[in-house]
PDB file of N, H, CA, C and O in Angstrom:
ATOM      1  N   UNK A   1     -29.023  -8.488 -67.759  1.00  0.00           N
ATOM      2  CA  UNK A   1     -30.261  -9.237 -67.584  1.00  0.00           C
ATOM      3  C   UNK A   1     -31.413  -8.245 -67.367  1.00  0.00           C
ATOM      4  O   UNK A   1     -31.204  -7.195 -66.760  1.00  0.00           O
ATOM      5  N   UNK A   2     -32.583  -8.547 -67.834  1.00  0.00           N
ATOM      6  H   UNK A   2     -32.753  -9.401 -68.326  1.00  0.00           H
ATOM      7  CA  UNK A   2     -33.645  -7.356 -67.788  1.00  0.00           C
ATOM      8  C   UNK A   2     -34.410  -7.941 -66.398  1.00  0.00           C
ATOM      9  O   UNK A   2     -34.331  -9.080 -65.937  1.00  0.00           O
ATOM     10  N   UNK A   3     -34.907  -7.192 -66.062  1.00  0.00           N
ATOM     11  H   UNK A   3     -34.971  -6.267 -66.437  1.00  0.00           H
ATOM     12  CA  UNK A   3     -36.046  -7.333 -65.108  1.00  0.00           C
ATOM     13  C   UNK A   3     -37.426  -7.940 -65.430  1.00  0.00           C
ATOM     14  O   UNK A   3     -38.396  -7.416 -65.978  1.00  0.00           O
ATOM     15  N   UNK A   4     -37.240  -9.304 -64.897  1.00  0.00           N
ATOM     16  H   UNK A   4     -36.452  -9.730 -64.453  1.00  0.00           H
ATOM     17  CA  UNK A   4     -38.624 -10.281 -64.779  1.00  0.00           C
ATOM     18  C   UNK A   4     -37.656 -11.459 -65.584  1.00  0.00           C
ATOM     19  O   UNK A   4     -38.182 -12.559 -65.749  1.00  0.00           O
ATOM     20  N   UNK A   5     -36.559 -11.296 -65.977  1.00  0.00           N
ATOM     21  H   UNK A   5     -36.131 -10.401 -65.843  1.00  0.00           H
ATOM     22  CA  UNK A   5     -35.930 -12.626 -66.354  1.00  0.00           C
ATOM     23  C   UNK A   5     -35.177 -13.894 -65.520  1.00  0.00           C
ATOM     24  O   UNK A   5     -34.348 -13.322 -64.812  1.00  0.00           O
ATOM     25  N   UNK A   6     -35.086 -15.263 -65.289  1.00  0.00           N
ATOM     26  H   UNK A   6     -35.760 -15.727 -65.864  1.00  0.00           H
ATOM     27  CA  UNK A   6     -34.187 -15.524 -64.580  1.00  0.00           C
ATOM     28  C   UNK A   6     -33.780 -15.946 -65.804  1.00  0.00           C
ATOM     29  O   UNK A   6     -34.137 -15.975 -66.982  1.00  0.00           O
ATOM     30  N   UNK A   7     -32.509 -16.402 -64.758  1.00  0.00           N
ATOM     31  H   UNK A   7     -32.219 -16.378 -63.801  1.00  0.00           H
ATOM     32  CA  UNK A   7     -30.864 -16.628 -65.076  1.00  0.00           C
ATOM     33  C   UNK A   7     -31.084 -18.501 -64.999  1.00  0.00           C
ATOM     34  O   UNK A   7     -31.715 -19.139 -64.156  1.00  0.00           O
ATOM     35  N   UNK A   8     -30.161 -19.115 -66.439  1.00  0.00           N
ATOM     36  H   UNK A   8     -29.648 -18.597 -67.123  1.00  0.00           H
ATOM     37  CA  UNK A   8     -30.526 -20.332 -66.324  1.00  0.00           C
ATOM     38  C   UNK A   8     -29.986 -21.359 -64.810  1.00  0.00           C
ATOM     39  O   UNK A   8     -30.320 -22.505 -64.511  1.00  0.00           O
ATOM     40  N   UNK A   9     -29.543 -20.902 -64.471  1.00  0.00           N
ATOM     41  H   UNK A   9     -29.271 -19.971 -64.714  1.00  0.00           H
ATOM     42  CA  UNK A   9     -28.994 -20.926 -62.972  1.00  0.00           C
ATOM     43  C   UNK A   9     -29.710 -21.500 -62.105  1.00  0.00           C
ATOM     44  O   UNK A   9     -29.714 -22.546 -61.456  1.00  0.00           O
ATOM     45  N   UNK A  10     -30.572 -20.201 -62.291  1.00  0.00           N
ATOM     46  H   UNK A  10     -30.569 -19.351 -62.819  1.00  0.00           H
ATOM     47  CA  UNK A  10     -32.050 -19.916 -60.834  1.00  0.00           C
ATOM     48  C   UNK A  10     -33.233 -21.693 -61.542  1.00  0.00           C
ATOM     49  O   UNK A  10     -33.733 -22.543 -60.805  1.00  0.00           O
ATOM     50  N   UNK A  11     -33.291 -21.655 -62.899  1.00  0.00           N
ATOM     51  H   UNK A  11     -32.884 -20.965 -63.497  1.00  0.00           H
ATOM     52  CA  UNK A  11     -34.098 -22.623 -63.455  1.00  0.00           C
ATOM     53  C   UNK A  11     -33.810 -23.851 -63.235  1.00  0.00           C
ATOM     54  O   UNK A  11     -34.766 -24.626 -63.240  1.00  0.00           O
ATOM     55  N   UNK A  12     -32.264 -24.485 -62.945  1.00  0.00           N
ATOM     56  H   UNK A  12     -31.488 -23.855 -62.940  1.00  0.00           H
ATOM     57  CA  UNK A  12     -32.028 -25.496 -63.031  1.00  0.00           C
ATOM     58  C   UNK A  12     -31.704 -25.790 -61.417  1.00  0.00           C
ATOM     59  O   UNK A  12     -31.490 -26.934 -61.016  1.00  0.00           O
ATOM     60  N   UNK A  13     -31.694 -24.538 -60.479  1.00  0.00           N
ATOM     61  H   UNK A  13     -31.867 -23.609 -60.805  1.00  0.00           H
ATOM     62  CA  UNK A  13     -31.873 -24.878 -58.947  1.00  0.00           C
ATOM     63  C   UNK A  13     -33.236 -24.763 -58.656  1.00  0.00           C
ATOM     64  O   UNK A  13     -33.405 -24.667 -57.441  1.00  0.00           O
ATOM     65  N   UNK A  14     -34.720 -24.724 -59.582  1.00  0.00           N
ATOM     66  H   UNK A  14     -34.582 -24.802 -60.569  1.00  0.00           H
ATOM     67  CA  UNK A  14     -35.891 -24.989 -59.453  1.00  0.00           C
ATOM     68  C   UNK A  14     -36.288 -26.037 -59.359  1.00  0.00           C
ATOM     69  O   UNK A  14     -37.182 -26.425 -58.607  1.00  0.00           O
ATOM     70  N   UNK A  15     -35.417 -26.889 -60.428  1.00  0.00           N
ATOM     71  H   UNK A  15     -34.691 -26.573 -61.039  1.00  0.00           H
ATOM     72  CA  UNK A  15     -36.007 -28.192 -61.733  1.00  0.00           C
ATOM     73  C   UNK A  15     -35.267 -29.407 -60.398  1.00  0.00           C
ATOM     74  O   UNK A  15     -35.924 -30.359 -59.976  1.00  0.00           O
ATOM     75  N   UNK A  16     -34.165 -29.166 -60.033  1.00  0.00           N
ATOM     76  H   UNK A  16     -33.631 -28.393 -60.376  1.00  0.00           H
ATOM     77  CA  UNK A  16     -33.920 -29.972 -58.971  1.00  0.00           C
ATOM     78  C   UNK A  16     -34.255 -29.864 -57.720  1.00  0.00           C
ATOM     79  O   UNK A  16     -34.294 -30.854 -56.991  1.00  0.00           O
ATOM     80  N   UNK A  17     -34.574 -28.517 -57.255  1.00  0.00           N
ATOM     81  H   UNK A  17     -34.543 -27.712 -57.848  1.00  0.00           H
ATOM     82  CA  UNK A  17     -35.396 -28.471 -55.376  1.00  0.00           C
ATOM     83  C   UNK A  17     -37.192 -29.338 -55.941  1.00  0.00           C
ATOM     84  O   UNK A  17     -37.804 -29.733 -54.949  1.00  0.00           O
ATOM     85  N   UNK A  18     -37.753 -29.539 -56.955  1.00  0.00           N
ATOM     86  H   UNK A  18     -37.256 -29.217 -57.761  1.00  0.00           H
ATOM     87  CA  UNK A  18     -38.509 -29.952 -57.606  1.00  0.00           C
ATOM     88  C   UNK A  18     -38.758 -31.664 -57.334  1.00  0.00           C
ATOM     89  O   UNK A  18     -39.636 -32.358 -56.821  1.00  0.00           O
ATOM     90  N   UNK A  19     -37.332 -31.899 -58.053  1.00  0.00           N
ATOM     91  H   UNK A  19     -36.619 -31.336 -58.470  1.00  0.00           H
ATOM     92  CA  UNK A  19     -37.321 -33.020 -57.696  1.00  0.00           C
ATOM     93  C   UNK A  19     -37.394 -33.938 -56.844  1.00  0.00           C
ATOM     94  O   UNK A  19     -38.054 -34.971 -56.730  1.00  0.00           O
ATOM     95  N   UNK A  20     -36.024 -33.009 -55.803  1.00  0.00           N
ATOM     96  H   UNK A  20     -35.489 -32.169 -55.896  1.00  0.00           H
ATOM     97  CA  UNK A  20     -36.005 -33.496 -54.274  1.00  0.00           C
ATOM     98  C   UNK A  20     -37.711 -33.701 -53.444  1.00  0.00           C
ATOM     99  O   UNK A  20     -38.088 -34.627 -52.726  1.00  0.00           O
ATOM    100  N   UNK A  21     -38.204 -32.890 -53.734  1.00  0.00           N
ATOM    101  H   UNK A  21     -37.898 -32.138 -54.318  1.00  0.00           H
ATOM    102  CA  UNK A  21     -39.308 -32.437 -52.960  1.00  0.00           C
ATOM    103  C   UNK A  21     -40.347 -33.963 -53.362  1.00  0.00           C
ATOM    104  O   UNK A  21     -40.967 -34.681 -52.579  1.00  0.00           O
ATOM    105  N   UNK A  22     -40.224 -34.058 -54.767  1.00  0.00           N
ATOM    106  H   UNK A  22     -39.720 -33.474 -55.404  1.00  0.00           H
ATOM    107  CA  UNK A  22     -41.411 -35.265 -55.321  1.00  0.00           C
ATOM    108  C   UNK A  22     -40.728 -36.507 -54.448  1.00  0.00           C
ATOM    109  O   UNK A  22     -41.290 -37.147 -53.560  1.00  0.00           O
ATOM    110  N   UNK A  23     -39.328 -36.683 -54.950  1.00  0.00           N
ATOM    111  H   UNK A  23     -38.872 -36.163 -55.672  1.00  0.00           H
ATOM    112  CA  UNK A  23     -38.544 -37.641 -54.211  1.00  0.00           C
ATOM    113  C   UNK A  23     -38.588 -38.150 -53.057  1.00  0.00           C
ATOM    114  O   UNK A  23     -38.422 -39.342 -52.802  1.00  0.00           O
ATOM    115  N   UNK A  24     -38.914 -36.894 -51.947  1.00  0.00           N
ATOM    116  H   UNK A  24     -39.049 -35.925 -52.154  1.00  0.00           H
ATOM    117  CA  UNK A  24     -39.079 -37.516 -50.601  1.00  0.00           C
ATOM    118  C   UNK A  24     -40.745 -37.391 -50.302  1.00  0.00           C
ATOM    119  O   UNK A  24     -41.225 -37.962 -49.322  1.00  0.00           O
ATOM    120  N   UNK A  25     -41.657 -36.530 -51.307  1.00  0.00           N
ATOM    121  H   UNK A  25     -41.268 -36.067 -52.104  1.00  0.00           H
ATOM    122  CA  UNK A  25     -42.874 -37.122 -50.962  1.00  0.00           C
ATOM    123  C   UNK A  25     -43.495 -38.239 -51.201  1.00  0.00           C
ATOM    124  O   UNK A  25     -44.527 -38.615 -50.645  1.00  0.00           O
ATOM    125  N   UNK A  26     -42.593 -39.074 -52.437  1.00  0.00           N
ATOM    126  H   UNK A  26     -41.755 -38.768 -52.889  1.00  0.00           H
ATOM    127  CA  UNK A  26     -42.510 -41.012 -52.699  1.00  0.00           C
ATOM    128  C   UNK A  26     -42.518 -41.432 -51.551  1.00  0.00           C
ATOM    129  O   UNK A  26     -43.506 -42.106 -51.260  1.00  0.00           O
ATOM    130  N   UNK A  27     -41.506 -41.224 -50.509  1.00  0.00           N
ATOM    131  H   UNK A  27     -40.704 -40.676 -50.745  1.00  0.00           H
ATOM    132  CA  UNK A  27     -40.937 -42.101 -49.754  1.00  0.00           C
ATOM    133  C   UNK A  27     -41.494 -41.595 -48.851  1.00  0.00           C
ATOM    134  O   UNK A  27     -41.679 -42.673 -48.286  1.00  0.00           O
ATOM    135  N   UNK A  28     -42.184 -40.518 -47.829  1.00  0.00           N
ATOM    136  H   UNK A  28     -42.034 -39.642 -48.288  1.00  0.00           H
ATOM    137  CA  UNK A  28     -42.924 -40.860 -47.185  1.00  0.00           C
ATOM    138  C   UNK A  28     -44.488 -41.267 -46.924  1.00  0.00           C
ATOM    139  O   UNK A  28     -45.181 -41.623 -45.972  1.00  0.00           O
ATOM    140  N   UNK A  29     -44.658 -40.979 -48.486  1.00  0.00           N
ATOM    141  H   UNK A  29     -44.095 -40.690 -49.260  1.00  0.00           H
ATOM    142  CA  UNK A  29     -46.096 -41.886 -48.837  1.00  0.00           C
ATOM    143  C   UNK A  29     -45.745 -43.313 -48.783  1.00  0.00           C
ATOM    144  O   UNK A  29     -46.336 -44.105 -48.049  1.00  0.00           O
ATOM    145  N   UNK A  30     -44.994 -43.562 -49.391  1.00  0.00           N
ATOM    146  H   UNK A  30     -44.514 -42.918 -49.987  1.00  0.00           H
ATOM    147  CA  UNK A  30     -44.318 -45.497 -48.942  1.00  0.00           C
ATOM    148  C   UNK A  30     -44.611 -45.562 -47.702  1.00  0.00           C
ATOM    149  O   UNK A  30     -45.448 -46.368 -47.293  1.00  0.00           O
ATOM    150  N   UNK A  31     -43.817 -44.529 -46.724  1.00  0.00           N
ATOM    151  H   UNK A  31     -43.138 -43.875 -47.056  1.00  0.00           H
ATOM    152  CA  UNK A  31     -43.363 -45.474 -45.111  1.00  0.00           C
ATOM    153  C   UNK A  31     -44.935 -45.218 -44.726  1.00  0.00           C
ATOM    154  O   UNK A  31     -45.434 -46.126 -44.062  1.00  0.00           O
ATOM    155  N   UNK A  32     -45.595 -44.361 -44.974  1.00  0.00           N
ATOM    156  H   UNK A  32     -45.189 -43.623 -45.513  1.00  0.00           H
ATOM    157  CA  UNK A  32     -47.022 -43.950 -44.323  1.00  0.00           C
ATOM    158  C   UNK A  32     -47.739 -45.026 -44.683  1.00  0.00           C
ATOM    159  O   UNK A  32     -48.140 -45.804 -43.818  1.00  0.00           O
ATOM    160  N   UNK A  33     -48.091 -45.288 -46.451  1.00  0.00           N
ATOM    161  H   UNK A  33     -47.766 -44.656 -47.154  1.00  0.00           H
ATOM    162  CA  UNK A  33     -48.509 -46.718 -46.290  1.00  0.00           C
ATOM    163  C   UNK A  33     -48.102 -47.920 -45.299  1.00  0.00           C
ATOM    164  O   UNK A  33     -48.963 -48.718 -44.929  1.00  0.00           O
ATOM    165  N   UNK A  34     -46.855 -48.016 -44.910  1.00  0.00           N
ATOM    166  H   UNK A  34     -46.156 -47.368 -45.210  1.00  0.00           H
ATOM    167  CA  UNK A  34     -46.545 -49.674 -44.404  1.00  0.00           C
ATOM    168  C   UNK A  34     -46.770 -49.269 -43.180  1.00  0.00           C
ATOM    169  O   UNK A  34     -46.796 -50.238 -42.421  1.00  0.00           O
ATOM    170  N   UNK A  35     -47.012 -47.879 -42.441  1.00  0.00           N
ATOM    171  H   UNK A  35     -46.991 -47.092 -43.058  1.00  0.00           H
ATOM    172  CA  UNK A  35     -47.217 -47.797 -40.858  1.00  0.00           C
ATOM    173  C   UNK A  35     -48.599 -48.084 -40.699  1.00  0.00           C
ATOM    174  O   UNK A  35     -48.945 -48.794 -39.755  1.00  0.00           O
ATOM    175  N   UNK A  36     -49.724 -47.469 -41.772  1.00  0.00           N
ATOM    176  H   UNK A  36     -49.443 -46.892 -42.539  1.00  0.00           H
ATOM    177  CA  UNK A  36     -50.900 -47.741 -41.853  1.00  0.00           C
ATOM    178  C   UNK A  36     -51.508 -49.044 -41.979  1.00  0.00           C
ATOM    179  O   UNK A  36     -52.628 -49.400 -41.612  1.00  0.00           O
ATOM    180  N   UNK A  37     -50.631 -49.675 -42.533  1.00  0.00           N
ATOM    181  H   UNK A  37     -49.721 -49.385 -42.831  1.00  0.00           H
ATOM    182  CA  UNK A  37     -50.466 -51.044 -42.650  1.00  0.00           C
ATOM    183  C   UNK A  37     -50.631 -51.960 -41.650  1.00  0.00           C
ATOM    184  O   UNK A  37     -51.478 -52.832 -41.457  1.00  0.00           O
ATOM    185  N   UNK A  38     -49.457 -51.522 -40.923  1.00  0.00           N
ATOM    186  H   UNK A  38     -48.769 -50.814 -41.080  1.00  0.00           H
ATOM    187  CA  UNK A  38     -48.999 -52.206 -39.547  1.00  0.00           C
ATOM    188  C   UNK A  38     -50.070 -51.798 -38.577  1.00  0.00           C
ATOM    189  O   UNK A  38     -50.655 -52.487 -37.741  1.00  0.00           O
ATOM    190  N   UNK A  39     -50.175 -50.758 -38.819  1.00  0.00           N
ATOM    191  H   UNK A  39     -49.700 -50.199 -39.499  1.00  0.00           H
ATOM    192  CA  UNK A  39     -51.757 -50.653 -37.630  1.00  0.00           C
ATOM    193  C   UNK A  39     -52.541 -51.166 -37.751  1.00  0.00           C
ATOM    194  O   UNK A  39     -53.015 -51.572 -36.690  1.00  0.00           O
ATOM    195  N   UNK A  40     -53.225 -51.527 -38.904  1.00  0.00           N
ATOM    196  H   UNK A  40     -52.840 -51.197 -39.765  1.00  0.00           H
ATOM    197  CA  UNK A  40     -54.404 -52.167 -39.303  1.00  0.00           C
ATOM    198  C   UNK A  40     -54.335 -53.720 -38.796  1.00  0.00           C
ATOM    199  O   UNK A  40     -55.112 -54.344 -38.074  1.00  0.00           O
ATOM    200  N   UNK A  41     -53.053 -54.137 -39.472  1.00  0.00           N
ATOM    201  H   UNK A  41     -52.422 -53.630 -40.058  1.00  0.00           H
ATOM    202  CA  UNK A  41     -53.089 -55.295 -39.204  1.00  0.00           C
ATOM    203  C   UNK A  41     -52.807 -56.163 -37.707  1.00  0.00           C
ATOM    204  O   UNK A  41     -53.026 -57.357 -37.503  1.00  0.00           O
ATOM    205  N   UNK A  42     -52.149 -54.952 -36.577  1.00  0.00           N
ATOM    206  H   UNK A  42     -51.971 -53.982 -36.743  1.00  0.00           H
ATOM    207  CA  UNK A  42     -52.732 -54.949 -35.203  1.00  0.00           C
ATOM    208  C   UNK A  42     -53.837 -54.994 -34.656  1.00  0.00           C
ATOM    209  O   UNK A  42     -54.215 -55.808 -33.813  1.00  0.00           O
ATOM    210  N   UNK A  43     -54.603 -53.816 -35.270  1.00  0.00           N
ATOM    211  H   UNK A  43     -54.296 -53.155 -35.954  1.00  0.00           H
ATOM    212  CA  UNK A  43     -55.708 -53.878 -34.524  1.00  0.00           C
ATOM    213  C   UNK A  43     -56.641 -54.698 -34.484  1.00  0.00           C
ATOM    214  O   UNK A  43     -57.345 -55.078 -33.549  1.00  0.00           O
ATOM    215  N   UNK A  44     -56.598 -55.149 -36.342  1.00  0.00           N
ATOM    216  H   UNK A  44     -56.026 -54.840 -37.102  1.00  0.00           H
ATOM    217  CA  UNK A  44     -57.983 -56.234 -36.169  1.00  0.00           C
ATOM    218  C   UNK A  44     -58.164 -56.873 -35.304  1.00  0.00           C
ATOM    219  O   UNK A  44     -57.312 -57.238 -34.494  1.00  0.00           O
ATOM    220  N   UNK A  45     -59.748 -57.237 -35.303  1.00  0.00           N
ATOM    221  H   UNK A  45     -60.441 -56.940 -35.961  1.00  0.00           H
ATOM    222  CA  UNK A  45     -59.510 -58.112 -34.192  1.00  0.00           C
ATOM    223  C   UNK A  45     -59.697 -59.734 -35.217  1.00  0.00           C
ATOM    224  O   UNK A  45     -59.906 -59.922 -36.416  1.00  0.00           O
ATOM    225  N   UNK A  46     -59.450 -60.905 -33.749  1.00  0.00           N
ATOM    226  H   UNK A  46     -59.281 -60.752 -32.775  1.00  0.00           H
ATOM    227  CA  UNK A  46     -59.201 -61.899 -34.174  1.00  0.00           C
ATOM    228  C   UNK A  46     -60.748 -62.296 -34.394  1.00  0.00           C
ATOM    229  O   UNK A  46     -61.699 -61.747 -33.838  1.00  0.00           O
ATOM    230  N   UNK A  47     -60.819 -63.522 -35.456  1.00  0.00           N
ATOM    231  H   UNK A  47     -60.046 -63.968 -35.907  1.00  0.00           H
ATOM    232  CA  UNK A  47     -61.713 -64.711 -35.520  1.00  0.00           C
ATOM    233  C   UNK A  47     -61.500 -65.710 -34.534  1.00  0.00           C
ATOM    234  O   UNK A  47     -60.406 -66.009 -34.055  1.00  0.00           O
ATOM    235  N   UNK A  48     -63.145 -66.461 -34.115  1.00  0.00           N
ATOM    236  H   UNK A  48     -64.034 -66.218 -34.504  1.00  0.00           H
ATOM    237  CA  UNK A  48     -62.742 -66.802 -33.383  1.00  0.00           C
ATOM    238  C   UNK A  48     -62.224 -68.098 -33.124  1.00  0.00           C
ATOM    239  O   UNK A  48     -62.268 -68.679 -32.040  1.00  0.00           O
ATOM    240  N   UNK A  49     -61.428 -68.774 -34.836  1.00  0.00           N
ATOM    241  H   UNK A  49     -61.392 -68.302 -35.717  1.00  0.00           H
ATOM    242  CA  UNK A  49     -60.747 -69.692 -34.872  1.00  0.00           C
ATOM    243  C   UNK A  49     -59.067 -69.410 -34.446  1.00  0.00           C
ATOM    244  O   UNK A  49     -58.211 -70.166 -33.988  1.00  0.00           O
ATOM    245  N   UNK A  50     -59.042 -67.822 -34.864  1.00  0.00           N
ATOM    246  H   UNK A  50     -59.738 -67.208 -35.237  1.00  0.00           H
ATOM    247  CA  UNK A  50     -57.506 -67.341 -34.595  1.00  0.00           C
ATOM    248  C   UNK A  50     -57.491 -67.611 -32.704  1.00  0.00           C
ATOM    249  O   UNK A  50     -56.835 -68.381 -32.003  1.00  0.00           O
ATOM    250  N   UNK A  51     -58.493 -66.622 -32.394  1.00  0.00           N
ATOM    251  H   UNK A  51     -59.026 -65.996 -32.964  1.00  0.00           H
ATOM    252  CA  UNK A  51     -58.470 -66.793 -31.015  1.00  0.00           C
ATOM    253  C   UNK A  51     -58.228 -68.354 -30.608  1.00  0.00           C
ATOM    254  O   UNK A  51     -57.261 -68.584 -29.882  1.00  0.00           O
ATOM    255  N   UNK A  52     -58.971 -69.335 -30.993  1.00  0.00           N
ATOM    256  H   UNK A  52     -59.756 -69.148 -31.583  1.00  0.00           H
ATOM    257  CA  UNK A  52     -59.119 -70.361 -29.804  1.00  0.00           C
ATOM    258  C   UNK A  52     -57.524 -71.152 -30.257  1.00  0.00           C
ATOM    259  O   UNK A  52     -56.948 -71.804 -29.387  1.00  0.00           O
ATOM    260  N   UNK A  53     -56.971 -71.035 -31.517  1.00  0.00           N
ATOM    261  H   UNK A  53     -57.439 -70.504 -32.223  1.00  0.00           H
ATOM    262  CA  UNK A  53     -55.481 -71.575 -31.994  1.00  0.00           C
ATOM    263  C   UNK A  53     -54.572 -70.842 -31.322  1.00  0.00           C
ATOM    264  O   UNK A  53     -53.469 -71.350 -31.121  1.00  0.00           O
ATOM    265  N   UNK A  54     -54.833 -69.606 -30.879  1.00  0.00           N
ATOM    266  H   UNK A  54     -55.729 -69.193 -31.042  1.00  0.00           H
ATOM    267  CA  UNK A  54     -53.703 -68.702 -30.312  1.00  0.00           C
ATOM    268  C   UNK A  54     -53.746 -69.282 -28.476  1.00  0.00           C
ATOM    269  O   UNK A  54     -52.846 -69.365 -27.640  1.00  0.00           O
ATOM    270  N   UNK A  55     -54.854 -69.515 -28.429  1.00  0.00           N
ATOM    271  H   UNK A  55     -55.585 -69.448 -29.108  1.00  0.00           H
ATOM    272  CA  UNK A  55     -55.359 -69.958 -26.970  1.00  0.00           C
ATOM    273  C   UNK A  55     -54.461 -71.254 -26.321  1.00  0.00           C
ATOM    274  O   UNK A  55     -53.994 -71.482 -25.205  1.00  0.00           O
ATOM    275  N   UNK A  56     -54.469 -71.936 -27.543  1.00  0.00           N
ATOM    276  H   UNK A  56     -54.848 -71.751 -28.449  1.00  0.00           H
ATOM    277  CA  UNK A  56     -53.989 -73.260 -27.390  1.00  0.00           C
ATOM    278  C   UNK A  56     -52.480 -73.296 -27.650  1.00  0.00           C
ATOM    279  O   UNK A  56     -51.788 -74.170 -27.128  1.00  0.00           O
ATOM    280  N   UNK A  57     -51.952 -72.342 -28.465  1.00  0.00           N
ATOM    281  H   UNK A  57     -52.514 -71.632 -28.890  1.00  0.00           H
ATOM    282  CA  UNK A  57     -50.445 -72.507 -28.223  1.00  0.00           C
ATOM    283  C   UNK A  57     -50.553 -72.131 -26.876  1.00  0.00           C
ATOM    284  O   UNK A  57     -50.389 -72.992 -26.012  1.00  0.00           O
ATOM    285  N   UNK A  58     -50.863 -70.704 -26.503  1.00  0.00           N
ATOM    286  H   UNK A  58     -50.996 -70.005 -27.205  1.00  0.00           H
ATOM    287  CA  UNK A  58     -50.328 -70.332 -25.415  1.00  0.00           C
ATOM    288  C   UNK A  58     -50.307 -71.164 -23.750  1.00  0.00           C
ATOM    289  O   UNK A  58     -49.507 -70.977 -22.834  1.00  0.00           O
ATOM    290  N   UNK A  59     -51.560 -72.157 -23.808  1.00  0.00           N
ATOM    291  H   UNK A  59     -52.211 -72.309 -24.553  1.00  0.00           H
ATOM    292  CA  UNK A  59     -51.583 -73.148 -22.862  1.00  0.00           C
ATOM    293  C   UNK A  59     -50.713 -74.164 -23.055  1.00  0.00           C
ATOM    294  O   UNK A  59     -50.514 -74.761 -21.997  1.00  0.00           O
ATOM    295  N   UNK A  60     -49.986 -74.696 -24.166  1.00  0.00           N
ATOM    296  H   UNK A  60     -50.148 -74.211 -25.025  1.00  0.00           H
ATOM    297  CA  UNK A  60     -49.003 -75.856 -24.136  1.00  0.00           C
ATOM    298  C   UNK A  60     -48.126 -76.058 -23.361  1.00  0.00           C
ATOM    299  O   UNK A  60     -47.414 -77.055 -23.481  1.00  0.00           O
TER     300      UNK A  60
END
């Protein structure tokens, strides 16, 4: 092998650490969306039809 060549070896343990890498940056862009999600949809705050319906279960 000359010097500055790889070995198809080294190319095809590139083409898959490659993959892995896209693979789990899918999936924690997914879970990051649905946590971002979930926050948002905590924090809002209520209207104040939500409020006075939430008011009224909770007094029954």
């Amino acid at each position: 092998m000359k010097k500055g060549e790889l070995t198809i070896n080294y190319i095809i343990v590139l083409i898959l650490a490659l993959i892995v890498l896209v693979a789990i940056a899918i999936i924690f862009r997914q879970q990051i969306g649905n946590f971002l999600e979930s926050i948002r949809a905590v924090s809002e705050p209520l209207s104040s039809d939500q409020l006075s319906k939430t008011t009224e279960e909770l007094l029954k």
